[in-house]
C-alpha positions in Angstrom: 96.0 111.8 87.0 92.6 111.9 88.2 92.6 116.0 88.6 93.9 118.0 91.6 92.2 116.1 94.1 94.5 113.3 93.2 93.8 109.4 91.4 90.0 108.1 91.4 90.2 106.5 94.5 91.7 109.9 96.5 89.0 112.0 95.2 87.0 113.8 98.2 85.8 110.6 100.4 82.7 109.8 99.5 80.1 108.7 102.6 79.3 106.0 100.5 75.8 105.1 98.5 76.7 108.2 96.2 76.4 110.6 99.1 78.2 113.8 98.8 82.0 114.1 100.4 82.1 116.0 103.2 83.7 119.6 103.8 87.1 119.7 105.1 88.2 123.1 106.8 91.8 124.3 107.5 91.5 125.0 110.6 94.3 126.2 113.3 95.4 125.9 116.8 97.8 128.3 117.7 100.3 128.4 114.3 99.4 124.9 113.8 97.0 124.1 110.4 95.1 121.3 110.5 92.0 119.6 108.1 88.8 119.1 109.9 86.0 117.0 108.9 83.1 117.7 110.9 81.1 114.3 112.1 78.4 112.8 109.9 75.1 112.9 112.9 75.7 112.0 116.4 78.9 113.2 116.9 81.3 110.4 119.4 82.8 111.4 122.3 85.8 112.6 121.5 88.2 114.1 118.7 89.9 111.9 116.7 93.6 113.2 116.0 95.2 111.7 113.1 99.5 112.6 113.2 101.5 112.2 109.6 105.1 111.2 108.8 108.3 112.2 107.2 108.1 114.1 104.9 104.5 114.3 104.9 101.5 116.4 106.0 97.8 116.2 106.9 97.2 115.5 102.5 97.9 111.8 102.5 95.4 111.3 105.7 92.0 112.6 104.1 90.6 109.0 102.8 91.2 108.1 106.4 90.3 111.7 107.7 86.9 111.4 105.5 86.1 107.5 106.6 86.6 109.0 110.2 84.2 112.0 110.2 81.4 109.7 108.1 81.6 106.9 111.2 81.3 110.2 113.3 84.2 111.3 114.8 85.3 114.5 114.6 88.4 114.2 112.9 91.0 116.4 112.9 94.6 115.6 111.0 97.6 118.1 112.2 100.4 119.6 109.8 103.3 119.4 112.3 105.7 122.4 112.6 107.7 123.0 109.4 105.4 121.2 107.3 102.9 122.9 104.7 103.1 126.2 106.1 102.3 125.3 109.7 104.6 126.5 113.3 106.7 127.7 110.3 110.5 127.6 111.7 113.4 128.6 110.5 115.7 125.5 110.4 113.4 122.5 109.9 116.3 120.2 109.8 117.2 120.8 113.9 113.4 119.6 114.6 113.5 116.6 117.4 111.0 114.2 117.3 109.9 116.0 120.9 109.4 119.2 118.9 106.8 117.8 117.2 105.5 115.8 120.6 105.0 118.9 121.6 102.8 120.5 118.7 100.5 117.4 119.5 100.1 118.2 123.0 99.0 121.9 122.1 96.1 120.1 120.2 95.8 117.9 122.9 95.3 120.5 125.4 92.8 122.4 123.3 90.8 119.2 122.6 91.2 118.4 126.5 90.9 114.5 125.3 90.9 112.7 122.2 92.3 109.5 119.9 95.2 109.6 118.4 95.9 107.9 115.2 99.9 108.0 114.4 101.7 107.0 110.9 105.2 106.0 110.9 107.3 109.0 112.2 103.1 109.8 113.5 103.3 106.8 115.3 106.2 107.6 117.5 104.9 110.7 118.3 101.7 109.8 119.1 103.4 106.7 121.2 105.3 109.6 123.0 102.3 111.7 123.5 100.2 109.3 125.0 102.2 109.4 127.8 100.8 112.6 129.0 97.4 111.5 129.6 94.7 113.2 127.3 94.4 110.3 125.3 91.4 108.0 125.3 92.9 105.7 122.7 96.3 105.5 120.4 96.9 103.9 117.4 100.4 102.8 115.9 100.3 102.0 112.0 103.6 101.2 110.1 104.9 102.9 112.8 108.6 104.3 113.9 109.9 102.6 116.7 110.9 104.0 120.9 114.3 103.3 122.1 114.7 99.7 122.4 113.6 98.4 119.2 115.7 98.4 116.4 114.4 99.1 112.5 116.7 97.9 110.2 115.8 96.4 106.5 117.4 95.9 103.4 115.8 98.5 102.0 116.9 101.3 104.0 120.2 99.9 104.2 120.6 100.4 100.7 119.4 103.6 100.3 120.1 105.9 103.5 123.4 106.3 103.1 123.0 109.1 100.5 121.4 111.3 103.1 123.6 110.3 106.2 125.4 113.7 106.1 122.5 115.7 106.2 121.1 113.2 109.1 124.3 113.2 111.1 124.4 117.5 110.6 120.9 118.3 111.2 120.3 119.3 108.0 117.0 119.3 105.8 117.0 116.5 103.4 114.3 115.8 101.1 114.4 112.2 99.6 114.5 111.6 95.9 111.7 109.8 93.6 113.4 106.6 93.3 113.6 106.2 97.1 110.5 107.5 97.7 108.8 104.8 95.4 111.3 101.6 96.4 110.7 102.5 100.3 107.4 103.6 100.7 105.6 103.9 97.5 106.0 100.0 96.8 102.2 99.6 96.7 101.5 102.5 94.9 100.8 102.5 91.0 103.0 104.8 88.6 100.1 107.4 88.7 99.4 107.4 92.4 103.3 108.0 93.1 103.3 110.6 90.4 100.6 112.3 92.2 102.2 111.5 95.9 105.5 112.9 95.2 105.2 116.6 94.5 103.3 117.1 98.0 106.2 115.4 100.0 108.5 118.5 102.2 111.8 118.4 103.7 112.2 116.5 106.9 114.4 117.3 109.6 118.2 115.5 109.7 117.8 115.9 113.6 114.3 113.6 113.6 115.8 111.4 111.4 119.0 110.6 113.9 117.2 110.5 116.5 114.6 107.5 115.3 117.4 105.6 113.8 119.6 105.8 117.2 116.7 104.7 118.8 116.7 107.8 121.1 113.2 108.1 121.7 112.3 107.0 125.0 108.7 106.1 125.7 107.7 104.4 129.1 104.9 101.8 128.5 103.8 101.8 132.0 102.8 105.9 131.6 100.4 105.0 128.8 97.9 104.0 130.5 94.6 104.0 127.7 94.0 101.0 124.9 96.7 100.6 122.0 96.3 99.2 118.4 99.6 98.8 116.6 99.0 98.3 112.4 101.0 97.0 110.7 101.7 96.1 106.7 103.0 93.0 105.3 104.8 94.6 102.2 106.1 97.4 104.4 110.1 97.8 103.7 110.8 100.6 106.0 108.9 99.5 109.3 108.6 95.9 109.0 105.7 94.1 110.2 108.0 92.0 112.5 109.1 95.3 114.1 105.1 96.4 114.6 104.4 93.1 116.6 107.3 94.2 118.6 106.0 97.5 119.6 102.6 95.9 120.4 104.6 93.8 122.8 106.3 95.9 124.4 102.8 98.2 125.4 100.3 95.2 125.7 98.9 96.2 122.2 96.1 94.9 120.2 97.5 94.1 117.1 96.4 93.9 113.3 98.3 93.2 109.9 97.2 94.7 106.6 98.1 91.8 103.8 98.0 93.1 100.3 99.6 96.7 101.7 103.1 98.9 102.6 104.2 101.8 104.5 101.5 103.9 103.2 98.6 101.6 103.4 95.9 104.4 103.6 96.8 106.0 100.0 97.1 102.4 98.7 94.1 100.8 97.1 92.2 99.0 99.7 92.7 101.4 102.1 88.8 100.7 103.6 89.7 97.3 105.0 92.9 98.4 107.3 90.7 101.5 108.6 87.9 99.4 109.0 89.7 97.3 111.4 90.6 100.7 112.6 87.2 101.9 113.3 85.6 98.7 114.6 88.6 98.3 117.4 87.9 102.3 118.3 84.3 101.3 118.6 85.2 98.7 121.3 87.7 100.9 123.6 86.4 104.3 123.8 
């Protein structure tokens, strides 16, 4: 298993030429936790906010959370409400997606500016949030989609319909192993999923709804800084096809990462997407 930090290549992110991995800090905002890696030097201009998924939580961002703070950002990933312990509520499965728009705007505020990096549920919030202004840049990887754009795939149709009641109620649901792996884990060895699976928490039935009814609405003309959409081309549950639809539909920069699924930045490899990552950030802000 690689220990508690997780397989080799999770293991506390290295700078790189056998330097030591840099400190991480739970840190809050309000009754939000979040992990902070301080910069390596010169310190860029602004935060950089990284925003997980379902069923997810600031754990699965640290290679990219690490890679951030060595390039110099001060990089920040959030726990939204009802996950790991953070904005603890009592009913996680009446959570809307603007719930959790809203816990990134309270980081947002406190940061007065920053970037946002969003991973599928992520990305629709942070596609949401970027309307508000206080975002310098936004980034969309294997991301869920706004009103408009449908997601549908094999896949999901398969699977979903074992949780539709607790979707359709508003009801916690937590998604079992074999989903887990056949939807979003497709990239991931035995050992990684093994690993993976234990840290995922309920999501909320209500979030759910509302992304597959496509009742997000998110205006492209009030996001108004530079957008990257990412997408994967083994992703089964936000299709690559879908990603080059977002980017149309905001005038997005756009990469694809080949050899990689949903979660592309546990996956091994995970440099080269981010890399693409960093070097776009290092052009717009």
């Amino acid at each position: 298993m690689g220990g508690p930090e997780g397989p080799p290549h999770h293991r506390l992110y290295r700078a790189g030429d056998g330097a030591a991995p840099r400190a991480v800090a739970i840190e809050q905002i309000g009754d939000l936790l979040l992990e902070h890696a301080r910069p390596a030097g010169s310190p860029r201009p602004y935060p950089l906010l990284l925003v997980h998924g379902m069923h997810g939580g600031s754990w699965y961002l640290r290679n990219w959370l690490y890679a951030a703070a060595h390039a110099g950002w001060d990089a920040w990933a959030v726990n939204l409400r009802g996950h790991h312990g953070s904005r603890p509520v009592r009913e996680v499965g009446r959570l809307s997606v603007l719930d959790y728009v809203e816990d990134v705007h309270d980081c947002l505020r406190t940061f007065r500016e920053a970037v946002l990096i969003g991973h599928s549920m992520g990305g629709l919030v942070a596609q949401k949030a970027a309307e508000g202004g206080r975002v310098r840049a936004a980034v969309f990887v294997t991301s869920a989609a706004p009103k408009g754009i449908r997601i549908l795939t094999w896949p999901l149709l398969w699977r979903m319909p074992r949780y539709a009641m607790a979707i359709a109620t508003s009801q916690a649901f937590s998604m079992g192993p074999e989903d887990a792996a056949a939807l979003v884990g497709n990239r991931l060895t035995n050992e990684e999923q093994a690993w993976a699976y234990p840290q995922l928490v309920p999501e909320s039935g209500r979030a759910a709804r509302e992304m597959a009814l496509g009742r997000i609405v998110v205006d492209p003309a009030a996001i108004r800084c530079p957008t990257l959409v990412v997408g994967a081309e083994e992703d089964r549950i936000t299709p690559a096809a879908a990603q080059r639809r977002i980017a149309k539909r905001y005038g997005s920069e756009y990469v694809e990462a080949k050899d990689h699924a949903h979660l592309l930045m546990l996956e091994q490899g995970w440099e080269r997407p981010f890399a693409e990552v960093l070097a776009w950030l290092s052009r717009v802000v």
